[in-house]
C-alpha positions in Angstrom: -43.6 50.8 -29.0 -40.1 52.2 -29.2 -38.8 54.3 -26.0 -38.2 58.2 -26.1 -39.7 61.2 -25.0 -42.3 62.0 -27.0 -42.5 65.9 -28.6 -44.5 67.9 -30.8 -43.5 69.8 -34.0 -44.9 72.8 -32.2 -41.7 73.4 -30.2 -38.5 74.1 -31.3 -37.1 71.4 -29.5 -39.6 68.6 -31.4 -39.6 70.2 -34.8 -35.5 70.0 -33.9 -35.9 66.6 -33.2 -38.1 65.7 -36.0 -35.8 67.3 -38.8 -32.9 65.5 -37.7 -33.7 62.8 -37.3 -32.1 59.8 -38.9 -34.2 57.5 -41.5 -35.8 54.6 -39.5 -33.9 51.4 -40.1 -36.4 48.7 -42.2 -36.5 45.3 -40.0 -35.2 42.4 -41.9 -37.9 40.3 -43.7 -37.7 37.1 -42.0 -39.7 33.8 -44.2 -42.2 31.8 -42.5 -39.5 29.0 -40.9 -37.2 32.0 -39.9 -40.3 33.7 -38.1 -41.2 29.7 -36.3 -38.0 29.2 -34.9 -37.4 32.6 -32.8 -38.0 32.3 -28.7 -41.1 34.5 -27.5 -39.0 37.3 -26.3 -37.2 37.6 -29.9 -40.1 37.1 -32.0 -42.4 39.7 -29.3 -39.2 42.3 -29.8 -39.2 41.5 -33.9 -43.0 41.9 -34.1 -43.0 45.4 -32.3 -40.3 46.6 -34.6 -42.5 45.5 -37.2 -45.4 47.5 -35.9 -43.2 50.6 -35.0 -41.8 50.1 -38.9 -45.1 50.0 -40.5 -46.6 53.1 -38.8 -43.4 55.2 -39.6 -41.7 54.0 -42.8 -41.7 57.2 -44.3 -43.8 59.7 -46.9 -44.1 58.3 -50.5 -43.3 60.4 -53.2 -46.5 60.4 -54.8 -47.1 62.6 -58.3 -49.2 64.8 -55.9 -46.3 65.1 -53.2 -43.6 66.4 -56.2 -46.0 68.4 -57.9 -47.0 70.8 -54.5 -43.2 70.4 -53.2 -41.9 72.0 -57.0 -44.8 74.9 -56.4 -43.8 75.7 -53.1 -40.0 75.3 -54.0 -40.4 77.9 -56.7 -42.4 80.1 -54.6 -40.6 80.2 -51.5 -37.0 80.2 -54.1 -38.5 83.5 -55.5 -39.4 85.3 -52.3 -36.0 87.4 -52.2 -37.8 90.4 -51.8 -36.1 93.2 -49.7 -37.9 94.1 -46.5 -40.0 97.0 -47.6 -42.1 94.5 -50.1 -44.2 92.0 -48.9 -43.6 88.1 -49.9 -46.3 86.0 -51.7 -47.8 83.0 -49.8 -48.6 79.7 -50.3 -51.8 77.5 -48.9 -52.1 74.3 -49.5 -56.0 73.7 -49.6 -58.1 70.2 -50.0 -60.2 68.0 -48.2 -59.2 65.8 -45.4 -57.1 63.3 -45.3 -55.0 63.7 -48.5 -51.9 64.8 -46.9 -51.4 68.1 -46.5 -49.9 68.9 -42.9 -47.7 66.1 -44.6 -46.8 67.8 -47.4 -46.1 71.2 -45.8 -43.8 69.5 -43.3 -41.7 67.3 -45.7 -40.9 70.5 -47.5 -40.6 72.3 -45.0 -37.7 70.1 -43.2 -36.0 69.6 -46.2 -35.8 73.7 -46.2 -34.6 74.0 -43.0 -31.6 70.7 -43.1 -30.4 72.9 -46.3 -30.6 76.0 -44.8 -28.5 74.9 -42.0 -25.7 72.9 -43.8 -25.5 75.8 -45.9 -25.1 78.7 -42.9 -24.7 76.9 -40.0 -26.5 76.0 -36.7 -25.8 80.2 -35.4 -26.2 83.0 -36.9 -23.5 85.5 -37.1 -24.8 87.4 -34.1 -25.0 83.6 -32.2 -28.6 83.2 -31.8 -29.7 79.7 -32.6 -30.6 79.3 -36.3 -34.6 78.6 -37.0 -35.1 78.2 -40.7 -38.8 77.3 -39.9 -41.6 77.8 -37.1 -44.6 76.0 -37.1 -47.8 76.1 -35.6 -51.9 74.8 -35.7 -54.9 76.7 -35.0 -57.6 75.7 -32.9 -61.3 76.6 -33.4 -60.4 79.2 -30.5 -57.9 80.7 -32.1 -57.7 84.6 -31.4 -55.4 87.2 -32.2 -53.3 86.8 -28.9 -53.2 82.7 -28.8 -51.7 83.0 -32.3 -48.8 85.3 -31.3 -48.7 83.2 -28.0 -48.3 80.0 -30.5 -45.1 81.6 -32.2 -43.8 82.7 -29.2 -43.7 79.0 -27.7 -42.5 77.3 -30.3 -39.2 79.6 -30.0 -39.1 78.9 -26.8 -40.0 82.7 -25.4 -39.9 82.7 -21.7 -42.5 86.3 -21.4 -45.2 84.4 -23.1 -47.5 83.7 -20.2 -48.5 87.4 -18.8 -47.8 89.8 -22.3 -50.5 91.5 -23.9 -51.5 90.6 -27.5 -49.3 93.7 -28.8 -46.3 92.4 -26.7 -46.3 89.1 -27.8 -46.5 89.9 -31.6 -43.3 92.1 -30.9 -41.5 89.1 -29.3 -42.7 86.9 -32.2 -41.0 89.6 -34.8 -38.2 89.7 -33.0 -37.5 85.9 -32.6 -37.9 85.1 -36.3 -35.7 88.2 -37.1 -33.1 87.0 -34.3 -33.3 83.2 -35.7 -33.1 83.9 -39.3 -36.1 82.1 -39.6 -37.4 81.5 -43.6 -40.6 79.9 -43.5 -43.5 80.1 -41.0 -46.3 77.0 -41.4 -49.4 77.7 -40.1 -51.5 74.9 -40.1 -55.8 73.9 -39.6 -56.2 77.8 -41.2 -60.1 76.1 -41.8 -60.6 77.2 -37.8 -60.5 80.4 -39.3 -63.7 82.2 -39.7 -64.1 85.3 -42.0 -67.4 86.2 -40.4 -67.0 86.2 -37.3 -64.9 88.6 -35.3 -62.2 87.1 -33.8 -61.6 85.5 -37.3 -61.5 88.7 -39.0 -58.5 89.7 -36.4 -56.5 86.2 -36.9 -57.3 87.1 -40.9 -56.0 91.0 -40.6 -53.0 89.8 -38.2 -51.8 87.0 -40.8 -51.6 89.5 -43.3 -49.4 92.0 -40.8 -47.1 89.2 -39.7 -46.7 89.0 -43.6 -46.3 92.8 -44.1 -43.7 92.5 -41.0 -41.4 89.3 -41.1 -38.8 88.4 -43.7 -40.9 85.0 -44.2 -42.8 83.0 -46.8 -46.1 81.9 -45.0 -47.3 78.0 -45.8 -50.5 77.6 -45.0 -52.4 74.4 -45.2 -56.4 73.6 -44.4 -59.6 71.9 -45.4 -62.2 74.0 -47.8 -60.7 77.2 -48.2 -62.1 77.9 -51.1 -65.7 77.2 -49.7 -65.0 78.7 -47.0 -65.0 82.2 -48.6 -61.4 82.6 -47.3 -59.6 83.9 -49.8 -62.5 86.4 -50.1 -62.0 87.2 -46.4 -65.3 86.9 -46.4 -67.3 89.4 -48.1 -69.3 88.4 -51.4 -70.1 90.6 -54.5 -68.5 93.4 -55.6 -66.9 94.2 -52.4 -64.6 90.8 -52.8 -62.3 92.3 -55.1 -60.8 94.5 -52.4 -59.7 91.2 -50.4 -55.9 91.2 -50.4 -55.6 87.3 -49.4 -56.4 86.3 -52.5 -54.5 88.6 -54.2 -51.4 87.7 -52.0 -51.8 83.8 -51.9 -51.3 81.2 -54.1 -53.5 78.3 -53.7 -52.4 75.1 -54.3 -54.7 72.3 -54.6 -54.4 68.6 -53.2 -56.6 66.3 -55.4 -57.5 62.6 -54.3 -56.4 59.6 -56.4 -58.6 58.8 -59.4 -58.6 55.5 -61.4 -61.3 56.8 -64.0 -58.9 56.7 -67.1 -55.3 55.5 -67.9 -52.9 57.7 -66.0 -54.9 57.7 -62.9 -54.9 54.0 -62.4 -51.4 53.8 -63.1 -50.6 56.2 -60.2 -52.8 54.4 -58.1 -50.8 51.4 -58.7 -47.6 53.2 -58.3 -48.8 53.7 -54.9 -49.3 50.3 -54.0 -46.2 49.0 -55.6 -44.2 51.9 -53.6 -46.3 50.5 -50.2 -46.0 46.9 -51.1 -42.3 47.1 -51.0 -41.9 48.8 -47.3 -43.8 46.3 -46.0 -42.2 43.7 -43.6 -44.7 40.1 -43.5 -43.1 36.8 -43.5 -46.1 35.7 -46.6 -45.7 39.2 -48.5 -45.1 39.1 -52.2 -45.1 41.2 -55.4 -48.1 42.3 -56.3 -50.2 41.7 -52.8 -51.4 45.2 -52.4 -51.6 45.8 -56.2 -53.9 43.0 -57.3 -56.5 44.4 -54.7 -56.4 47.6 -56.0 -59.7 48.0 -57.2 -60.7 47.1 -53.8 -58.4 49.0 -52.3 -59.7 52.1 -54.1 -63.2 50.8 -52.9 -62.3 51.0 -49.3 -60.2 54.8 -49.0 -61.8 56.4 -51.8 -58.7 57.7 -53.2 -57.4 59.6 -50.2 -54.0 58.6 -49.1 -54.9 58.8 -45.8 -57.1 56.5 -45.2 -54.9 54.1 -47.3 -51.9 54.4 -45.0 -54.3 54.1 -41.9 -55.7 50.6 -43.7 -52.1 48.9 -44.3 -50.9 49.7 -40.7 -54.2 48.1 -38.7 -54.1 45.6 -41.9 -50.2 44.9 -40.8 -50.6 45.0 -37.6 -53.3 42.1 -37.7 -51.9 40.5 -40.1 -49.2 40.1 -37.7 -51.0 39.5 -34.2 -52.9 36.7 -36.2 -49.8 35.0 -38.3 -51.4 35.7 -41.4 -48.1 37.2 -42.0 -49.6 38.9 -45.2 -52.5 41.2 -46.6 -55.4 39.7 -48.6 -59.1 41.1 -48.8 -60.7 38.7 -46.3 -58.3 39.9 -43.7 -58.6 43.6 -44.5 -62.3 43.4 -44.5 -62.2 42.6 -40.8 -60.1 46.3 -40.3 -62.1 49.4 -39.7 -60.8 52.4 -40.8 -62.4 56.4 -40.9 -66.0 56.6 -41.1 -65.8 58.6 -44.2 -64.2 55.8 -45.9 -66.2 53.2 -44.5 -69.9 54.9 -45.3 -68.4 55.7 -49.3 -67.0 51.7 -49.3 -70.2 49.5 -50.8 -71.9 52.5 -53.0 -68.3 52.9 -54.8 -67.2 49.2 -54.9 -70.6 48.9 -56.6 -69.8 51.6 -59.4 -65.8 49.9 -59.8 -67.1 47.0 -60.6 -69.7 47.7 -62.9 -67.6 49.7 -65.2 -65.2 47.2 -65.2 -67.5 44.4 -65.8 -68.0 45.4 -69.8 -64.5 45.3 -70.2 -63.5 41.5 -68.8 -66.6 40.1 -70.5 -65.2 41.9 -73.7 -62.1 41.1 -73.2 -63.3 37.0 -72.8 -65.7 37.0 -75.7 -62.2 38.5 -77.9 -60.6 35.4 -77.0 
């Protein structure tokens, strides 16, 4: 593993960090003789570059990456009200494991490098310039820990003894003081719209949007289902929920290979992953002539997908296989999701392609 501190993108600091940072530099593929001839030390350094490479070599553009990052570009783009009117929000809602906290923070950096090429790393009173906060909810989340969440990411120093009111008037008064734009609030599922202390965390989202200058991104699993957007109450009496009213949800499908377009995406995928990898045996089409199975083994959720290729890397690797076939992937566990789905869907795959091979050899 490389060195460094390690952070978290619920600090300043890390989300600093994190936004700046360079793009990672791609090993250099090495062919089978080139990989035999390097001493132990070289070729132990060359493999952990490799493994550091293939967990990190960046977010693909997939057609469902572009299509949230134009929606939330237009929204947030649009949000020049002036203070006395309160912005529109975005939430980003789907099921796990399609990218979402992903999605939300791609955006979000690119926001805030822009922002600060384009006004510099002060503001013209010289605090230090925050175009975005972020933070994650636990399933303990009250009205107090959220404020106390915003508070630490700036970097607040009263955070530990302030009383829930105190610490939303520090949080107001750091995203004021640091210019900041957009505020991501992350795992909003932990909220609970029947219970109590979710009803507060609900009310107090929608007063930190009434409040701060910022356009809210929030991102969770089963929103929808979760009566959310409703705030909870059913009937007639939903109608009067403001969240739904105020948010624009923005759903995250899986990948599909059921007709044309959606196999063609799915292949896009592969191709796009295929070429980031760094095996002495890899070659074009490796991941893409699996793709059925593939599909079979992460049920469309890119995910699961990008947690196969690193274990399926990394063995192929540690074993000098030096490249990804079925038989070594089948010896890689992934989520249990994916693996309990795997047999019932290969199944289904292949008998609806079946029908069209044996057509396709009786043509001939």
């Amino acid at each position: 593993m490389t060195g460094g501190a390690l952070y978290t993108l619920s600090r300043k600091e890390g989300w600093r960090r994190w936004a700046d940072a360079p793009s990672r530099e791609r090993p250099e593929p090495l062919t089978p003789r080139q990989l035999a001839v390097l001493g132990q030390d070289a070729k132990a350094d060359y493999d952990d570059a490799r493994h550091d490479w293939h967990a990190n070599f960046g977010t693909i553009n997939t057609p469902q990456l572009a299509a949230i990052h134009e929606e939330l570009d237009q929204i947030v783009a649009t949000n020049r009200q002036d203070p006395d009117r309160v912005r529109g929000a975005a939430v980003i809602d789907a099921l796990p494991g399609l990218g979402k906290t992903t999605i939300a923070n791609t955006f979000a950096r690119d926001y805030d490098r822009t922002q600060r090429r384009r006004h510099g790393e002060r503001t013209d009173d010289g605090h230090e310039r925050l175009p975005v906060f972020r933070v994650g909810l636990t399933s303990r989340t009250t009205l107090r820990t959220l404020n106390r969440m915003i508070c630490e990411f700036y970097g607040h120093p009263g955070t530990d003894r302030a009383s829930a009111a105190q610490l939303a008037t520090f949080a107001v008064d750091c995203v004021l003081s640091c210019h900041t734009r957009i505020g991501i609030i992350d795992d909003l599922h932990f909220i609970d719209p029947n219970r109590r202390d979710g009803v507060d965390v609900s009310n107090h989202l929608k007063w930190l949007a009434n409040e701060l200058p910022v356009t809210f991104i929030y991102a969770g699993v089963g929103l929808a289902d979760r009566r959310l957007f409703a705030e909870g109450l059913t009937g007639d009496s939903a109608i009067m929920a403001q969240i739904a009213r105020r948010w624009t949800r923005l759903e995250l499908p899986p990948f599909q290979i059921g007709d044309a377009t959606g196999r063609r995406r799915w292949r896009s995928l592969l191709k796009a992953t295929e070429r980031q990898l760094v095996l002495a045996k890899a070659h074009p089409g490796m991941l893409a002539g699996l793709d059925d199975y593939l599909f079979a083994r992460t049920t469309g959720h890119i995910g699961s997908f990008i947690t196969l290729i690193t274990r399926g890397c990394y063995k192929a690797i540690r074993t000098g296989a030096e490249v990804l076939t079925e038989s070594l992937l089948d010896t890689v566990r992934i989520d249990e999701a994916s693996e309990t789905a795997r047999h019932q869907l290969q199944a289904a795959i292949t008998a609806d392609r079946r029908p069209r091979r044996q057509a396709t050899t009786e043509s001939r």
